[in-house]
mmCIF file of the C-alpha atoms, coordinates in Angstrom:
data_MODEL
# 
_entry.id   MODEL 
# 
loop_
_atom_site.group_PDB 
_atom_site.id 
_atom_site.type_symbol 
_atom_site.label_atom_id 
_atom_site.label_alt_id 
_atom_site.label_comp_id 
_atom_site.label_asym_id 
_atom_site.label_entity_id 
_atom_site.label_seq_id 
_atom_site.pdbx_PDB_ins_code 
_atom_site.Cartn_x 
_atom_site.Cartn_y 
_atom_site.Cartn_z 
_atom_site.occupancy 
_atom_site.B_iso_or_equiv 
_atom_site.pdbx_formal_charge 
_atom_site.auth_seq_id 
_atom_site.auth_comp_id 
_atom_site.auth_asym_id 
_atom_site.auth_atom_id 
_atom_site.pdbx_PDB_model_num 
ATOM 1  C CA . UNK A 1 1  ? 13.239  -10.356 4.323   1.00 0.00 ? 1  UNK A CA 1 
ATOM 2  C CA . UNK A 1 2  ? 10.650  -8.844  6.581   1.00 0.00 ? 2  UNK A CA 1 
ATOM 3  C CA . UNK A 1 3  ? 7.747   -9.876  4.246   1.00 0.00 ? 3  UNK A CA 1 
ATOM 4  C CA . UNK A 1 4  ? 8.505   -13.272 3.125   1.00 0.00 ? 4  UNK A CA 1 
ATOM 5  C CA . UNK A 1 5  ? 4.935   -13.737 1.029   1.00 0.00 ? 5  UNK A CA 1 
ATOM 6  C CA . UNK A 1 6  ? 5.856   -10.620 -0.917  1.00 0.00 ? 6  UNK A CA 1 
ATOM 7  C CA . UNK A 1 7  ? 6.775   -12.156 -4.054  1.00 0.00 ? 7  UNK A CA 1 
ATOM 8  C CA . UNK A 1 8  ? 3.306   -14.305 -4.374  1.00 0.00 ? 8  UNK A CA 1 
ATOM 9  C CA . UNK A 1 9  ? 1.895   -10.474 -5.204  1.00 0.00 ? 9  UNK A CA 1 
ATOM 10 C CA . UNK A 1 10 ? 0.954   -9.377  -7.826  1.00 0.00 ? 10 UNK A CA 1 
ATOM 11 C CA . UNK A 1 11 ? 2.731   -6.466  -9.967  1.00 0.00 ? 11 UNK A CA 1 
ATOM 12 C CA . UNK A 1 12 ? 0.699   -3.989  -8.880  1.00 0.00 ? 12 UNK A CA 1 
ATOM 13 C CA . UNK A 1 13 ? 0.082   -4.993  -5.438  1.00 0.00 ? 13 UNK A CA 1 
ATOM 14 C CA . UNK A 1 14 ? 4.593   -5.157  -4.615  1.00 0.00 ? 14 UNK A CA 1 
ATOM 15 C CA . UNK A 1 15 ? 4.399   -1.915  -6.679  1.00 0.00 ? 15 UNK A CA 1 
ATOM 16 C CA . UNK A 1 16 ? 1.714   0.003   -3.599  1.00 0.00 ? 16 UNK A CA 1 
ATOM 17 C CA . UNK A 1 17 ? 4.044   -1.525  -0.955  1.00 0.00 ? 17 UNK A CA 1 
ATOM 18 C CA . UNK A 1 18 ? 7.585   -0.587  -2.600  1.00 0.00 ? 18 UNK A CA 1 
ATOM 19 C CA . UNK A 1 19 ? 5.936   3.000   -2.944  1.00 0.00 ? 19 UNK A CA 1 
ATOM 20 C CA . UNK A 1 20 ? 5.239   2.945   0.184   1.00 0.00 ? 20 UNK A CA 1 
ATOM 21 C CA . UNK A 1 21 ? 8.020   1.554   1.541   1.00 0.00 ? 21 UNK A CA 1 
ATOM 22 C CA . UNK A 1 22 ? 10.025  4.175   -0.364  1.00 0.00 ? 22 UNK A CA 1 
ATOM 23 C CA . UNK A 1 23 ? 7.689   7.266   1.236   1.00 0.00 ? 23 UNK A CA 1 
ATOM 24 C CA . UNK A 1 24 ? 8.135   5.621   4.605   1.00 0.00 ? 24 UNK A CA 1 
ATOM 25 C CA . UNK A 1 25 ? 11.321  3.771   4.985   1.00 0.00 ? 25 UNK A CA 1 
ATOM 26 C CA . UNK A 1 26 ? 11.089  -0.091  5.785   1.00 0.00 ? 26 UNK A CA 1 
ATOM 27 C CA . UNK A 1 27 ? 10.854  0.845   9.248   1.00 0.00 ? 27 UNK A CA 1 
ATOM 28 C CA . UNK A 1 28 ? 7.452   2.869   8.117   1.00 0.00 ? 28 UNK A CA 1 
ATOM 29 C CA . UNK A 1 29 ? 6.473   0.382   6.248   1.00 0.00 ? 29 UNK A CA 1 
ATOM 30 C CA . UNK A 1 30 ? 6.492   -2.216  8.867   1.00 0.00 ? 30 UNK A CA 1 
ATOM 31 C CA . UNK A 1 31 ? 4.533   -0.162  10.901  1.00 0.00 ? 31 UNK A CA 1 
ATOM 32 C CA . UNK A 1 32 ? 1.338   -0.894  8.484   1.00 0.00 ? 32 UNK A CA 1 
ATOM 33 C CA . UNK A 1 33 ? 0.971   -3.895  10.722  1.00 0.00 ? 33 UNK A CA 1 
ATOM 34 C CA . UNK A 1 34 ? -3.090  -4.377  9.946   1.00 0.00 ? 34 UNK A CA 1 
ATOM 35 C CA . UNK A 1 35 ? -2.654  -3.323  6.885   1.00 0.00 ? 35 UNK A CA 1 
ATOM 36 C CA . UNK A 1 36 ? 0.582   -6.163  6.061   1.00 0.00 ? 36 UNK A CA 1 
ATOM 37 C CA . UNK A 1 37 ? -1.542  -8.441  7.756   1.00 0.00 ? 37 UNK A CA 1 
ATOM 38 C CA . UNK A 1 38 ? -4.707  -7.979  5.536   1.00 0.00 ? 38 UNK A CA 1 
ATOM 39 C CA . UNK A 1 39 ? -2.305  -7.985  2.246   1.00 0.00 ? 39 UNK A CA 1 
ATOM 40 C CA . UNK A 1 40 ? -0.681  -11.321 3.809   1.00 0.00 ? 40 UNK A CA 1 
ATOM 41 C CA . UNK A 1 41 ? -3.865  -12.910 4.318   1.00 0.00 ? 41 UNK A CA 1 
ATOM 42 C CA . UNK A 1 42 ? -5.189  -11.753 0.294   1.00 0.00 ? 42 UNK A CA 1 
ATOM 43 C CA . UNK A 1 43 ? -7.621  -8.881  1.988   1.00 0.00 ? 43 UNK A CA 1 
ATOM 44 C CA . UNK A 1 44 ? -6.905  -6.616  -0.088  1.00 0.00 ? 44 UNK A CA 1 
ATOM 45 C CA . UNK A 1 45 ? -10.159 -3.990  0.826   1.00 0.00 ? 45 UNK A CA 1 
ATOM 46 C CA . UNK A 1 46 ? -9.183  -4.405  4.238   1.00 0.00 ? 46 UNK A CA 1 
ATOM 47 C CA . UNK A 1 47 ? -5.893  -3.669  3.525   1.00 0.00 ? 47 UNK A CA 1 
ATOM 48 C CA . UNK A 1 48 ? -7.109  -0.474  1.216   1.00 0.00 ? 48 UNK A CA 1 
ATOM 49 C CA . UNK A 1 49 ? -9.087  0.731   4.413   1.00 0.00 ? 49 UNK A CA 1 
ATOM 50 C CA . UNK A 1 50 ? -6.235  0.547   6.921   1.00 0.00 ? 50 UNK A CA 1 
ATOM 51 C CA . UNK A 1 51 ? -3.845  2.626   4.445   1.00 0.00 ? 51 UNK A CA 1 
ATOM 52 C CA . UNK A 1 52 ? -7.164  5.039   4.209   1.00 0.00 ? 52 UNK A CA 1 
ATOM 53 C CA . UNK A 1 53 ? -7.500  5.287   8.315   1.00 0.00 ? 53 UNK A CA 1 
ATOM 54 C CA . UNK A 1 54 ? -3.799  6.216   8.433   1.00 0.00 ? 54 UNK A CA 1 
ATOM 55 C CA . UNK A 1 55 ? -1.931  9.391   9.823   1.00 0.00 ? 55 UNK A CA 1 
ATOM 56 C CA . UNK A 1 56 ? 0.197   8.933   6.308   1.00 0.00 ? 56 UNK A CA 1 
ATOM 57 C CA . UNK A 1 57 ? -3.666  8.589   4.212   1.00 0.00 ? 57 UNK A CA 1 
ATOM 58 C CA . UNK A 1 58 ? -3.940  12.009  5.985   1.00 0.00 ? 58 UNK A CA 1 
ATOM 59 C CA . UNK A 1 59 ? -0.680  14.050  5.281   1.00 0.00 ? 59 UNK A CA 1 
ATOM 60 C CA . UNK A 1 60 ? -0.879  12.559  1.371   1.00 0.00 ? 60 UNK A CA 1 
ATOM 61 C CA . UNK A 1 61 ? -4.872  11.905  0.631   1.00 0.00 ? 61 UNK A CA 1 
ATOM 62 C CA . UNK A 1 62 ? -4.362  11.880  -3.108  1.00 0.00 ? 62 UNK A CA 1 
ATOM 63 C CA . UNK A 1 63 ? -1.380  9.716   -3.426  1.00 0.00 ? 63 UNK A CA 1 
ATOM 64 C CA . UNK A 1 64 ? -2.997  7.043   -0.685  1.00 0.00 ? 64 UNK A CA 1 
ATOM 65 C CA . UNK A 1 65 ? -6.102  7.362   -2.357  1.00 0.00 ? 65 UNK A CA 1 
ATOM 66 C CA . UNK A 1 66 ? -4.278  6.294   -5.514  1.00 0.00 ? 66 UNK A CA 1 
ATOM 67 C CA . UNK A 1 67 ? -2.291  3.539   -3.749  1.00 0.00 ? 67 UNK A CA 1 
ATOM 68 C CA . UNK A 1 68 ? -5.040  2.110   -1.475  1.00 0.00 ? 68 UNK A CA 1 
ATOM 69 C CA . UNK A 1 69 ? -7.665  1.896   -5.126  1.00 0.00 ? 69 UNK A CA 1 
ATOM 70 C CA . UNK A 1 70 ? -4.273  0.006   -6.485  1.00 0.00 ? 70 UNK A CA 1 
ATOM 71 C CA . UNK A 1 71 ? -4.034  -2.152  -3.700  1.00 0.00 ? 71 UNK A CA 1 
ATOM 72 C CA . UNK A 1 72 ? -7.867  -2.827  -3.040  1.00 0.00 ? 72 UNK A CA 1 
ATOM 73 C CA . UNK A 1 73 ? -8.537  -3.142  -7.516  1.00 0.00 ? 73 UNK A CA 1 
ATOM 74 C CA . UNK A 1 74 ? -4.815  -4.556  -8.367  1.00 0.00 ? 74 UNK A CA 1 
ATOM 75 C CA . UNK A 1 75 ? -5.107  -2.124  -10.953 1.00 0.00 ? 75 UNK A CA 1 
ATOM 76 C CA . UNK A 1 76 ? -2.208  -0.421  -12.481 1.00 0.00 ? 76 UNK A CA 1 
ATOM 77 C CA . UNK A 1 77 ? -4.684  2.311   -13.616 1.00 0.00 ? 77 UNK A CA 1 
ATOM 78 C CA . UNK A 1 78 ? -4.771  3.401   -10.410 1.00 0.00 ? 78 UNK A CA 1 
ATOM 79 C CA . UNK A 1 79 ? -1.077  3.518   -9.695  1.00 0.00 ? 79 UNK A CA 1 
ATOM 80 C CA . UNK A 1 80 ? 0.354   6.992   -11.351 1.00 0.00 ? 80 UNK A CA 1 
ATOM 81 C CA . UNK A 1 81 ? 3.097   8.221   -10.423 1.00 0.00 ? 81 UNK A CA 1 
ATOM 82 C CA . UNK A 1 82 ? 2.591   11.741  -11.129 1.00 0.00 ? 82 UNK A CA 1 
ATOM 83 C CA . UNK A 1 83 ? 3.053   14.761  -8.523  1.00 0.00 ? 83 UNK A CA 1 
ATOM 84 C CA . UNK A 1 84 ? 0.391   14.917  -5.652  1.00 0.00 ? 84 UNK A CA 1 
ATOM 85 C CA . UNK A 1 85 ? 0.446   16.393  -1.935  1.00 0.00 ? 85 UNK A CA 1 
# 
């Protein structure tokens, strides 16, 4: 309800956001503002960069390195789910 261009994503790209949405809560989630924004608007390297500048990218730099090369390549290689800090 909050993102109503969310289903115009790709796979990979609603996978990065549920993920994140699940780390973060909606709440969280909605507080990617530049980074939504970017996604809205199809910019998806500016969208990788915000998640990259954030204090989340710096608690969990392997898992939003994974997410943000997702989101910025829409490439499911990139998205593994496996155990990171």
């Amino acid at each position: 309800a909050h993102l109503p261009w969310f289903g115009a994503l790709s796979e990979v790209r609603k996978a990065v956001l549920v993920s994140l949405g699940f780390q973060l809560g909606v709440s969280g989630l909605l507080l990617f503002r530049n980074t939504l924004r970017a996604v809205e608007e199809g910019r998806y390297a500016d969208a990788a960069t915000s998640m990259m500048a954030s204090r989340w990218a710096r608690q969990v730099p392997l898992r939003a390195s994974r997410l943000a090369t997702a989101m910025r390549d829409d490439d499911s290689a990139a998205f593994r789910l496996d155990e990171d800090t």
